[in-house]
C-alpha positions as CSV (number, residue, x, y, z in Angstrom):
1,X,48.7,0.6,24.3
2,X,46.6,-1.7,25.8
3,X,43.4,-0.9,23.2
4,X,45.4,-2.1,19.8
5,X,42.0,-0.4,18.1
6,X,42.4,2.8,19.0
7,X,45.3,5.1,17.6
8,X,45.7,8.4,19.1
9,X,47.5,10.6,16.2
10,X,48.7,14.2,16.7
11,X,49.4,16.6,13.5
12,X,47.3,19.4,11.6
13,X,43.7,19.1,10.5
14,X,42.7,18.9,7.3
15,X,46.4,17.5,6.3
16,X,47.6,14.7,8.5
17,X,44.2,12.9,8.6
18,X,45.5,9.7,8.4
19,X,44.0,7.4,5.0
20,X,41.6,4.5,5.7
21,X,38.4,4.4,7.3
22,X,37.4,4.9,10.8
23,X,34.2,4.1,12.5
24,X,34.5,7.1,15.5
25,X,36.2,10.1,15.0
26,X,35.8,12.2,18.5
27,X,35.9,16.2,17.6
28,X,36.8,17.7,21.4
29,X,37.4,21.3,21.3
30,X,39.6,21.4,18.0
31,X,37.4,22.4,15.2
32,X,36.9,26.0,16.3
33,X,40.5,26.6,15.9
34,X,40.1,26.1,11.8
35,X,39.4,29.0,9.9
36,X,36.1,28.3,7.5
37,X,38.0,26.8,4.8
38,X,40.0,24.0,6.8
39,X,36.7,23.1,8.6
40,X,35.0,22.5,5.3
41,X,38.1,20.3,4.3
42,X,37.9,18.6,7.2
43,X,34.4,17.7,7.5
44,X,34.4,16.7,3.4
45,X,38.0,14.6,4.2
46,X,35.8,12.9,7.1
47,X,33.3,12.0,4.7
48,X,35.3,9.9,2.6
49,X,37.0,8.0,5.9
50,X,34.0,6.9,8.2
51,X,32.3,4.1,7.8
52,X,28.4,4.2,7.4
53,X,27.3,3.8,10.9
54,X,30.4,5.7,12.0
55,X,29.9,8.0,14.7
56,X,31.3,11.4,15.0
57,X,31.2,13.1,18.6
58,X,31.8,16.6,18.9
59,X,32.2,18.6,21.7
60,X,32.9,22.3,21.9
61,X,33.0,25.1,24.9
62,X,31.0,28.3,24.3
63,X,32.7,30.9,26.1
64,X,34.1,33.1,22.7
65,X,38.0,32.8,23.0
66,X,40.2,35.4,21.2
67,X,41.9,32.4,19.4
68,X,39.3,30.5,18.1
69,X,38.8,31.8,14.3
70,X,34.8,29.9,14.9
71,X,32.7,29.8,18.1
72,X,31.1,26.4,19.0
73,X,27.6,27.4,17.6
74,X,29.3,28.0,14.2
75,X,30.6,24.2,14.2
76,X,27.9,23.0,15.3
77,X,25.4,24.2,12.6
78,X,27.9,23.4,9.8
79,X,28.4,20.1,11.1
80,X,24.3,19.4,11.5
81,X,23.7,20.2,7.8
82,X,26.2,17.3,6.5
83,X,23.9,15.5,4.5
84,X,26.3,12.8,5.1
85,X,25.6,12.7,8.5
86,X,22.2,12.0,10.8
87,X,22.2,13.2,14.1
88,X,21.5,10.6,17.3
89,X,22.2,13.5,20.1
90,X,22.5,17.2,20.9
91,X,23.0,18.6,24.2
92,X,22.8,22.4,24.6
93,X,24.7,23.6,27.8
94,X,25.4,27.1,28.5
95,X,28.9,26.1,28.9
96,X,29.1,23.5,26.4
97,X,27.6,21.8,23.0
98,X,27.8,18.5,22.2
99,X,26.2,16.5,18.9
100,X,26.6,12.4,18.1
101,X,26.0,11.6,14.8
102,X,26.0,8.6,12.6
103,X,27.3,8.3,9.1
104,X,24.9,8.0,6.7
């Protein structure tokens, strides 16, 4: 409340992204939960709403879990090889990954 900024939103991904453009979108253990499809929609849906210069952080744990359709690894490489994107940071963790890129 104090930050008028920032909105924290709660709904599905790909459908209730919210219109307008954005210039950080934080990914924290969600995008593992979409099946192939939905991640694709997702990551093309971000592309039309972040700013160039936007950042994207994403952060996934690697232990497999029996409801995640996608390990973190999986993300990870589909979200590196957005052409739309350039990536600052990666940090490889047995227990975690973590990548900060920029909108091209």
């Amino acid at each position: 409340a104090h930050h008028r900024q920032a909105r924290v939103l709660l709904g599905a991904i790909p459908e209730d992204l919210p219109d307008g453009t954005f210039d950080l979108v934080v990914a924290s253990e969600t995008l593992y939960y979409l099946d192939p499809r939905a991640l694709a929609q997702t990551l093309e849906a971000l592309a039309a709403r972040m700013v160039p210069g936007a950042r994207l952080v994403c952060v996934h744990w690697r232990s497999p879990g029996p409801e995640w359709p996608l390990t973190a690894s999986h993300v990870h490489d589909e979200v590196r090889q957005q052409s739309w994107l350039r990536r600052l940071t990666t940090e490889c963790r047995p227990e975690y990954l973590l990548d900060v890129l920029e909108r091209r």
